[in-house]
Structure formats: structure tokens, C-alpha cells
PABALUM-368161 format. One record per residue: x, y, z of N, C-alpha, C in turn. Coordinates in steps of 0.05 Angstrom, whole numbers, padded with zeros to 5 digits, always signed. Layout:
% PABALUM-368161
XYZXYZXYZ...
This chain:
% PABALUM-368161
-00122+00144+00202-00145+00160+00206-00154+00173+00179-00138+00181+00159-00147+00192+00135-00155+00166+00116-00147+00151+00116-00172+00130+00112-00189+00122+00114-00192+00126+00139-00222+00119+00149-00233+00143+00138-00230+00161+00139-00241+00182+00140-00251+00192+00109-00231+00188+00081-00234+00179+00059-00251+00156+00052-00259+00135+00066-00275+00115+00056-00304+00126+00067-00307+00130+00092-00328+00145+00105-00337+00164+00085-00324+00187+00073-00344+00209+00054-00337+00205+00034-00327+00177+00019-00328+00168-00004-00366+00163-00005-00363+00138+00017-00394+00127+00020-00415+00143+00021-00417+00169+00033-00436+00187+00034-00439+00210+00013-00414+00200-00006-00412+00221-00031-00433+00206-00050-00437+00181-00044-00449+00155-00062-00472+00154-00055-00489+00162-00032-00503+00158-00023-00519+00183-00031-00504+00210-00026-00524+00240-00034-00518+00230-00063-00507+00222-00082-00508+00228-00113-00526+00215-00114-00539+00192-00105-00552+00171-00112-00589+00180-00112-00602+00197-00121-00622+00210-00113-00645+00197-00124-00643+00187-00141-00672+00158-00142-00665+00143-00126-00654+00131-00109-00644+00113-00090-00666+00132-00065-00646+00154-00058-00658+00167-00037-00683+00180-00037-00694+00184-00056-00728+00193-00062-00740+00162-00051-00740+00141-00068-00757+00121-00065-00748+00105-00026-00721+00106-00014-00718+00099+00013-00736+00119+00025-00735+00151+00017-00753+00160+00043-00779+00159+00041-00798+00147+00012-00821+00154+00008-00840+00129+00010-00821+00102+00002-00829+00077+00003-00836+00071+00031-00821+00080+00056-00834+00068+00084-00858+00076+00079-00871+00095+00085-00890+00107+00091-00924+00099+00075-00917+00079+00050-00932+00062+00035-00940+00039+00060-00911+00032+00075-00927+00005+00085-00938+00010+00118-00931+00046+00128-00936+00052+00146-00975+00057+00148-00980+00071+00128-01013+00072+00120-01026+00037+00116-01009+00028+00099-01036+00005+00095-01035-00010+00127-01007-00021+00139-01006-00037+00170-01019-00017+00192-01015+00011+00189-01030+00027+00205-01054+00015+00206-01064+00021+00179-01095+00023+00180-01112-00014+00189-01089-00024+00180-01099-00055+00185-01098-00064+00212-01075-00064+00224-01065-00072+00248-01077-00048+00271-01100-00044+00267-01117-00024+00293-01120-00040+00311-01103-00043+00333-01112-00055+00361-01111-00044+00389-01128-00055+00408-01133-00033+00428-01109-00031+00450-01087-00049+00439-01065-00044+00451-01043-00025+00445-01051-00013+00419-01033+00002+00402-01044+00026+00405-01042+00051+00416-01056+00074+00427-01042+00085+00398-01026+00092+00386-01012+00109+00368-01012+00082+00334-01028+00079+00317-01016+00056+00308-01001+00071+00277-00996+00100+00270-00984+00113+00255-00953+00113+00259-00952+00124+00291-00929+00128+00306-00916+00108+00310-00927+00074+00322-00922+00052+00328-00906+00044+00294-00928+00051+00274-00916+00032+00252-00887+00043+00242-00886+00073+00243-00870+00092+00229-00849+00089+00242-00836+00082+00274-00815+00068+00289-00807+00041+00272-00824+00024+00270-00814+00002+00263-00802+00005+00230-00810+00021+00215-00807+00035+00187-00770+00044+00194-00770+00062+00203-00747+00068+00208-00723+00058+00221-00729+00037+00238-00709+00020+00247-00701+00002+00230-00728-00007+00212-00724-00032+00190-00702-00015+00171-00706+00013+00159-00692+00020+00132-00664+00024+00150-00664+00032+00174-00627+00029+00184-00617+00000+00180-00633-00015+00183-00617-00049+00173-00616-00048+00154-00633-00049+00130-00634-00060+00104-00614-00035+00093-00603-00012+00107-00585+00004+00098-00563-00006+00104-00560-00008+00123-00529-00024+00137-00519-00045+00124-00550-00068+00113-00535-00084+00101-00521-00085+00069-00536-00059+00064-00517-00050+00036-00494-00049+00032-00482-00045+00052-00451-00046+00053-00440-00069+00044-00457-00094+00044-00440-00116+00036-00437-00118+00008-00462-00101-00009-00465-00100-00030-00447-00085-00043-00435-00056-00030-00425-00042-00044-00396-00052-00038-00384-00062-00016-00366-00075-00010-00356-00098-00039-00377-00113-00038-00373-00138-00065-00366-00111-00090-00383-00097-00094-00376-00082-00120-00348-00069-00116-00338-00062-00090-00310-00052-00099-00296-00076-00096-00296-00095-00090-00286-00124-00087-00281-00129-00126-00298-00136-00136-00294-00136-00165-00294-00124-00174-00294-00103-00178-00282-00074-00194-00259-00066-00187-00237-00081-00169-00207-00082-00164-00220-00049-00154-00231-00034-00135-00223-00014-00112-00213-00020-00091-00222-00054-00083-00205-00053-00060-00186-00068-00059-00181-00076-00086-00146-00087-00094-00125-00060-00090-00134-00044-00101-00123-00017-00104-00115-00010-00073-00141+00003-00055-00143+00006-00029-00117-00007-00009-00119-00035-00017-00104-00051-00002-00072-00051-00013-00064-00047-00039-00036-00039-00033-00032-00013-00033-00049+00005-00024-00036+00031-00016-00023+00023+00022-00006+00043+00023-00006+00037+00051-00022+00044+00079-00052+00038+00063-00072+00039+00074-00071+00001+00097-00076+00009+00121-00079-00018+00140-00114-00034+00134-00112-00056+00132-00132-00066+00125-00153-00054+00149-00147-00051+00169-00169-00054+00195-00172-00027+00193-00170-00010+00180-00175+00015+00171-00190+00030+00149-00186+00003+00128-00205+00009+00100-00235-00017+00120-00233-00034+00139-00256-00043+00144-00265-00027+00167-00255-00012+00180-00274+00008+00208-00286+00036+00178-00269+00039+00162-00276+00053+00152-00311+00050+00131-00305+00028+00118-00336+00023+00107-00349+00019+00136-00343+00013+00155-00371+00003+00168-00376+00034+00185-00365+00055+00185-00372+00075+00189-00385+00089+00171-00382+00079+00140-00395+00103+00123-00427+00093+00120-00425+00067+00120-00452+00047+00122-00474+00048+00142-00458+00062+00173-00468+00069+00189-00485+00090+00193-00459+00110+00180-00476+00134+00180-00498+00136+00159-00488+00126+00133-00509+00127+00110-00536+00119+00116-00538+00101+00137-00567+00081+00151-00575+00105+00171-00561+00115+00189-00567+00133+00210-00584+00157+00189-00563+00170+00173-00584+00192+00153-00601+00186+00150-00602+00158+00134-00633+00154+00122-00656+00156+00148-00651+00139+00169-00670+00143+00190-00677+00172+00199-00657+00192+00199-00655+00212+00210-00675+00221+00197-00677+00227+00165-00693+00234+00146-00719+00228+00146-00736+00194+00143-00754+00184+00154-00768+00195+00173-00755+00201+00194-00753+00209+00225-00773+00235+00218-00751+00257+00208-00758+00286+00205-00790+00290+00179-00794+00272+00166-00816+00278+00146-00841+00257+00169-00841+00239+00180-00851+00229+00205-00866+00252+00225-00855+00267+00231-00865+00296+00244-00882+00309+00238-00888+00306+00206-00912+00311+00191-00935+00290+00189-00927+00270+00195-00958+00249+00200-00965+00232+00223-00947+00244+00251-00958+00230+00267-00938+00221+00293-00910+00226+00290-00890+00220+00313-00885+00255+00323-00891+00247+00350-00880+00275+00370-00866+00266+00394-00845+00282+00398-00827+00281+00419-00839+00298+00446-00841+00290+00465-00854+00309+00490-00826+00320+00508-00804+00303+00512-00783+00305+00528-00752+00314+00510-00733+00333+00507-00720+00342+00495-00700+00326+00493-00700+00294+00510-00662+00288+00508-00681+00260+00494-00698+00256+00478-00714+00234+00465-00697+00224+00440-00696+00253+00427-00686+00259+00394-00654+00243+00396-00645+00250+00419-00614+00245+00423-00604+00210+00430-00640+00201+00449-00633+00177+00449-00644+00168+00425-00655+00165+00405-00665+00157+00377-00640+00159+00365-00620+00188+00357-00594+00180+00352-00584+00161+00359-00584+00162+00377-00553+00140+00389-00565+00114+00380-00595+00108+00387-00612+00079+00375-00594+00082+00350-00603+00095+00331-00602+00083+00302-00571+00081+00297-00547+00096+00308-00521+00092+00301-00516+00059+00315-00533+00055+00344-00516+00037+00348-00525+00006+00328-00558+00009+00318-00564-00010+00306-00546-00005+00282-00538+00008+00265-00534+00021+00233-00505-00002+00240-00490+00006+00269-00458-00001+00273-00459-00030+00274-00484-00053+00289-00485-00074+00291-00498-00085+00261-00505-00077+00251-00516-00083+00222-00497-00085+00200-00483-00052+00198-00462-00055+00189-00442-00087+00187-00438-00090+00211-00414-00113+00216-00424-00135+00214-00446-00141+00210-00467-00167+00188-00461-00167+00161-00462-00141+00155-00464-00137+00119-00438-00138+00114-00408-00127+00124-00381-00131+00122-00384-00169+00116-00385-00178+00137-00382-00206+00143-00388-00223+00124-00426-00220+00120-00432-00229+00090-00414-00229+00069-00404-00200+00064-00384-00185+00044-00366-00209+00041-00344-00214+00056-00324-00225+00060-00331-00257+00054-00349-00265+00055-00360-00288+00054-00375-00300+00024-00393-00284+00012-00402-00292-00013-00381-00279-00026-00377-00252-00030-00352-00250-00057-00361-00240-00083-00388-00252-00087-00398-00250-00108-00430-00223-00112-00433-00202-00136-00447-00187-00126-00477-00198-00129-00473-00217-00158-00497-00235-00167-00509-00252-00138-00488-00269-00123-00499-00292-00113-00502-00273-00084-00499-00241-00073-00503-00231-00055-00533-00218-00058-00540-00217-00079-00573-00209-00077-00586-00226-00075-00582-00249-00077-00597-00274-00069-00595-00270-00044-00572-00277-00032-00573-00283-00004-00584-00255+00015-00579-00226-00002-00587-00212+00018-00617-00200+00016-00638-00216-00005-00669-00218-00008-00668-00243+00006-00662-00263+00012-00658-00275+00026-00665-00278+00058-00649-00260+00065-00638-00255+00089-00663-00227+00106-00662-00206+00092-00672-00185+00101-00702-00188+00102-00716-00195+00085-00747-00205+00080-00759-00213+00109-00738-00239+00104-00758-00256+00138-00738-00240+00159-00729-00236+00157-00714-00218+00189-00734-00187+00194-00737-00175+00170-00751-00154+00170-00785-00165+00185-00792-00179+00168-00824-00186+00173-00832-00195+00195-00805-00207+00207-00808-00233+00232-00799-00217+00257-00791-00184+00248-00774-00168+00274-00802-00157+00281-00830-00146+00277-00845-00141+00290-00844-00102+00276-00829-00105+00264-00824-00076+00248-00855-00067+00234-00862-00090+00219-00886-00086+00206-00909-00100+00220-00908-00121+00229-00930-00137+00247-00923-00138+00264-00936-00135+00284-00940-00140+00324-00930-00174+00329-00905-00180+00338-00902-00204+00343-00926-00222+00358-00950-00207+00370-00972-00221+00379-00995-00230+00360-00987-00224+00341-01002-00224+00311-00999-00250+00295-00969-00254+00297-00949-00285+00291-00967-00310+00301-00972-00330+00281-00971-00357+00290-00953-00363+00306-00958-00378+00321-00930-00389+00351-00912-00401+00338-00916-00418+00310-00890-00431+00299-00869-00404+00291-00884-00379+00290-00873-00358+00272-00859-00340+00297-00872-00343+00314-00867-00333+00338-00832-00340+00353-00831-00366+00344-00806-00378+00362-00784-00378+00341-00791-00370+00315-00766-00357+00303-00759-00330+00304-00780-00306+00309-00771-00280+00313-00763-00285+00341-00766-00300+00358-00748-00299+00385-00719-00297+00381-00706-00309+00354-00681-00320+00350-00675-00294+00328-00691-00281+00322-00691-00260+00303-00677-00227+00323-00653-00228+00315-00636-00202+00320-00657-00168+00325-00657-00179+00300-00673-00152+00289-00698-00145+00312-00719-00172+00310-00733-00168+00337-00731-00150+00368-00705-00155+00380-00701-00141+00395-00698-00111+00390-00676-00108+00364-00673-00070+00354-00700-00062+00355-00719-00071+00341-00739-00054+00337-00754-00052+00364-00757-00076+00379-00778-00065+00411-00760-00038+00424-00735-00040+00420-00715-00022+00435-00722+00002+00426-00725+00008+00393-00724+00027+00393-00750+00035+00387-00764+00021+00377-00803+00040+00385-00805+00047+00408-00794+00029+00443-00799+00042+00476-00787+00071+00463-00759+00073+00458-00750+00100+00453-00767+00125+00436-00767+00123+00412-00786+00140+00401-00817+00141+00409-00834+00124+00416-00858+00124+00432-00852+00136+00460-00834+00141+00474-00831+00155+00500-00839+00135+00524-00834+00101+00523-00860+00093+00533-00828+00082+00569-00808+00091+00564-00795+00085+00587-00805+00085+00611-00828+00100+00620-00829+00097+00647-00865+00074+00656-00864+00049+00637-00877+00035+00635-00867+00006+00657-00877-00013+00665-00871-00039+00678-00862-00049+00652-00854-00068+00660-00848-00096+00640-00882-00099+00628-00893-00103+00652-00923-00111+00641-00938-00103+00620-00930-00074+00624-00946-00057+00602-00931-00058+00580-00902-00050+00579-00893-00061+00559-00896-00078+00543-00893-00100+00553-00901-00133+00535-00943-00129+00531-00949-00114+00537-00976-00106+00536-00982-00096+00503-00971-00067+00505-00967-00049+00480-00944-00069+00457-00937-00084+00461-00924-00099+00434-00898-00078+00437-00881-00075+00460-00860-00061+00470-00831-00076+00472-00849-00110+00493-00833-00115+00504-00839-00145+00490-00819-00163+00490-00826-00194+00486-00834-00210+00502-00855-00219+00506-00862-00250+00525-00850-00270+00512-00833-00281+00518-00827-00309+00509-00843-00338+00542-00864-00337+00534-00878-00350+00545-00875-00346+00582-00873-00329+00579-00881-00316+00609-00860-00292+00615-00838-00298+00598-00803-00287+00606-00809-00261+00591-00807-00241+00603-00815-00213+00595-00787-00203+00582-00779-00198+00568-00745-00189+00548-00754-00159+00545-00755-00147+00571-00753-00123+00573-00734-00102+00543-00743-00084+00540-00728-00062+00513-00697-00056+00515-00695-00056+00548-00666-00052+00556-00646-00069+00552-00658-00098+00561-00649-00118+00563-00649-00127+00528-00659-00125+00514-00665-00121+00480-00638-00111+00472-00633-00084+00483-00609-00065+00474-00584-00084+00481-00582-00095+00502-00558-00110+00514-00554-00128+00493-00576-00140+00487-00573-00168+00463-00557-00164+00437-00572-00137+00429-00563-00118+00412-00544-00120+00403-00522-00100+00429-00494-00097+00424-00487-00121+00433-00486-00140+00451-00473-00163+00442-00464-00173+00419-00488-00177+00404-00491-00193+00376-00474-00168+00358-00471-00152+00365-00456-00125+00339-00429-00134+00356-00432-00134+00368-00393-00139+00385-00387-00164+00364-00398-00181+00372-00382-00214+00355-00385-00203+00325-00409-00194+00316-00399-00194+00289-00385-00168+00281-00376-00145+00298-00369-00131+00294-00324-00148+00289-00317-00153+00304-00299-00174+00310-00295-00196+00280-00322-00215+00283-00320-00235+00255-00307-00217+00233-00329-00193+00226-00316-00188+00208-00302-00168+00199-00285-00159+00220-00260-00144+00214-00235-00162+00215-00243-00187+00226-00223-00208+00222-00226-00230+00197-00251-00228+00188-00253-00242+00158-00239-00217+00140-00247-00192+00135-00231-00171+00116-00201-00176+00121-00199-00177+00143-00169-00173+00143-00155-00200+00139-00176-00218+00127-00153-00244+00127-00163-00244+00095-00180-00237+00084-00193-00244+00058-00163-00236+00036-00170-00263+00019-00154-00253-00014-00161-00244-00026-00169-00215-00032-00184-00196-00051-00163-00208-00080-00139-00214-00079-00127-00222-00099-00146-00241-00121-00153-00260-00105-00172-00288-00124-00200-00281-00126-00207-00251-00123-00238-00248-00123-00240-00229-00155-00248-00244-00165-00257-00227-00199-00282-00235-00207-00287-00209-00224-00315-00215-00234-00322-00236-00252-00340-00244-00248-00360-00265-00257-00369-00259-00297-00374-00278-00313-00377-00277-00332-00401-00257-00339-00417-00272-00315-00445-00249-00316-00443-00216-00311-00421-00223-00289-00414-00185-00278-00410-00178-00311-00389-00184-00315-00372-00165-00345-00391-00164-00359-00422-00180-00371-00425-00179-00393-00443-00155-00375-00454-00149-00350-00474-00124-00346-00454-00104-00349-00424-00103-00329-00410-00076-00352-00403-00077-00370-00407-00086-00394-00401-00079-00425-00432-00068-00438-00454-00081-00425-00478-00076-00432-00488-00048-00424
């Protein structure tokens, strides 16, 4: 437990020092919340400030979560988690541990978003709203997290992990409906955000912050809530289920890739050393 607990407010000691980081995460949504606001006016979108500013904030809990794989690779080659691992620290303890600090670090940031949001356009009407929006963003931050571990364990490298994680986040982000109304999508574009994770977090958690729970399926998939996959309505709830499924397996993959990985044969790259000597 003091491990976890040490890696956990290691990560959030990294995260408050880090204050150009954290200026430009809470100030940059809100650039793409005005221009898609103002563009994407449709008469199915009664709120399209509020609508965009949900999907803003669910997107920066992923693209937060998946930092972890990044900062993971950096203590990977910088021998921290050579170190880590022969203390008599248990491996499945330095990995619950990053994916808790990753979690929470993504949860803040939304939380943050969330709270300067209140100034241009999201209001809560019902008092236990705020509490389900928590629990949304921990449980996406926790299934995100255990994507970015996994990655981690898998590339190795911090160079060839920004490839893959501009890569990765771009079309998952764009194709989740975070910034565009999946009804907006060409149909070829359409039947890949079906297969798109992320897709489901965000309908789940705009019904939540929009208040729109006591809607049909109909209306739902109406307001850009719910998914039609060609007649098959993928209700918000049923979204959440998919959710934690998919965070279960990779939650699993990759505490069982960390714990089998040779941090021993992972060293930095010719390119790493020459950026720290530079």
C-alpha cells in the first residue's frame, strides 16, 4: 500500500509542478469548444456550448490517461523503474499504482475544465449530477489508464511512443463524437467510430452532464446522446457497460504485461541520450 500510494503522489507532484502543461490543458479545450459550438448549430442540439464542453472534457480525461504510457516509458529509460522494481516493492503494486496516479491526474484535469465550464455555459439542476460526472471521469481516466500502461509495456520506446500515441488519440478523439456529432460522419466514417471505445465514454458521459437521463432511447439517439447503429439504438447505459468491459480486459492485459516485462533490456535510445545531454 505505501507504494501505491508513493507512486500515486509522486504522479500528482508532476502533474501540479508542471504549470505550462496545466495552463495550456485547461485553456486549449475551450478554443475547440467556441469554433464546433459555433459551427455545429443543429436543431437537435438544444445546448451546443454545453454539448461541445462535455465532449471537451471527456476527450482531455483520455488523452490524460494516456500519458501514463508516456511517463511510464520515461521512467522505463531513465532506470526509475529499474530502481522501483528491486526495491521490495511487488510489481502489481508499482502497476495499480501508476494507473491510479494517471487516473486521478485525468479526473483533476476534467474536474478543472468542468469547474471554469460553469462560467460559459454547463449547469447542474439536480445535486447527485456533480457526483455522477465524478465517478464518469474516474471510471473512464481508470479504463484509459490501462490502455496507456499496456501501450507502455509494449513500445518501450519514448521516441517511437509519440508516434504511436498521435497516432492513436487523433482518430479515436475525432471519430468518438467528442468534437463532431457522429451524425455529421460519412457512413464509411461512421462504422469505424462504432468500433471506436472512446465513442461510447463520451455519449455516456454528455447523457450525464447534460441531465438528459430521463429521455427514451429515441430521443436520445435523437440529440446525438445515443448511437443508432442502423436501427440498433446503444443506449448511454448500455455505452457504460461496454466501457468497463473494455477497461476490465485491458485493465488485466496490462498489469499482466508490467508484471512480466524486462525493464532489465529496456535502455535508452541513441536519440534519447543525445536530447539528455542537449
Amino acid at each position: 500500500m505505501n507504494t501505491v500510494y508513493a507512486l500515486w503522489k509522486r504522479g500528482l507532484k508532476a502533474f501540479i509542478r508542471n504549470r505550462t502543461g496545466l495552463v495550456f490543458s485547461l485553456f486549449f479545450p475551450f478554443f475547440f469548444v467556441y469554433v464546433f459550438g459555433a459551427i455545429f448549430k443543429t436543431d437537435f442540439i438544444e445546448d451546443p456550448i454545453a454539448y461541445m464542453l462535455s465532449g471537451m472534457v471527456i476527450a482531455t480525461v483520455f488523452e490524460s490517461s494516456l500519458n501514463l504510457a508516456s511517463s511510464t516509458v520515461d521512467d522505463m529509460v531513465s532506470g526509475f523503474m529499474k530502481e522501483a522494481l528491486v526495491s521490495p516493492a511487488r510489481r502489481i503494486s508499482v502497476a495499480v499504482g501508476q494507473l491510479l496516479s494517471a487516473a486521478t491526474v485525468s479526473t483533476v484535469q476534467g474536474v478543472l475544465i468542468l469547474l471554469i465550464g460553469f462560467f460559459v455555459g454547463i449547469r447542474f439542476t439536480m445535486w447527485t449530477t456533480p457526483i455522477f460526472v465524478l465517478l464518469a471521469m474516474i471510471c473512464v481516466g481508470l479504463v484509459f489508464s490501462g490502455v496507456g500502461l499496456y501501450l507502455a509495456t509494449i513500445v518501450r520506446s519514448g521516441q517511437t511512443f509519440q508516434i504511436v500515441k498521435t497516432a492513436v488519440t487523433m482518430p479515436i478523439t475525432f471519430l468518438s463524437g467528442a468534437y463532431i456529432p457522429i451524425s455529421m460522419l460519412p457512413t464509411s466514417l461512421k462504422y469505424i467510430a462504432y468500433f471506436n471505445p472512446m465513442t461510447y465514454a463520451t455519449a455516456f458521459f454528455r447523457m450525464v452532464v447534460l441531465e438528459k437521463t430521463n429521455l427514451s432511447s429515441a430521443e436520445l439517439a435523437q440529440e446525438g446522446l445515443a448511437i443508432d447503429i442502423n436501427g440498433f439504438i446503444v443506449t448511454p447505459f448500455m455505452s457504460f457497460t461496454i466501457i468497463v468491459g473494455i477497461g476490465l480486459i485491458f485493465l488485466l492485459l496490462s498489469t499482466n504485461s508490467f508484471i512480466k516485462t524486462d525493464f532489465s533490456r529496456i535502455s535508452r535510445s541513441s536519440t534519447d541520450a543525445n536530447d539528455l545531454w542537449s
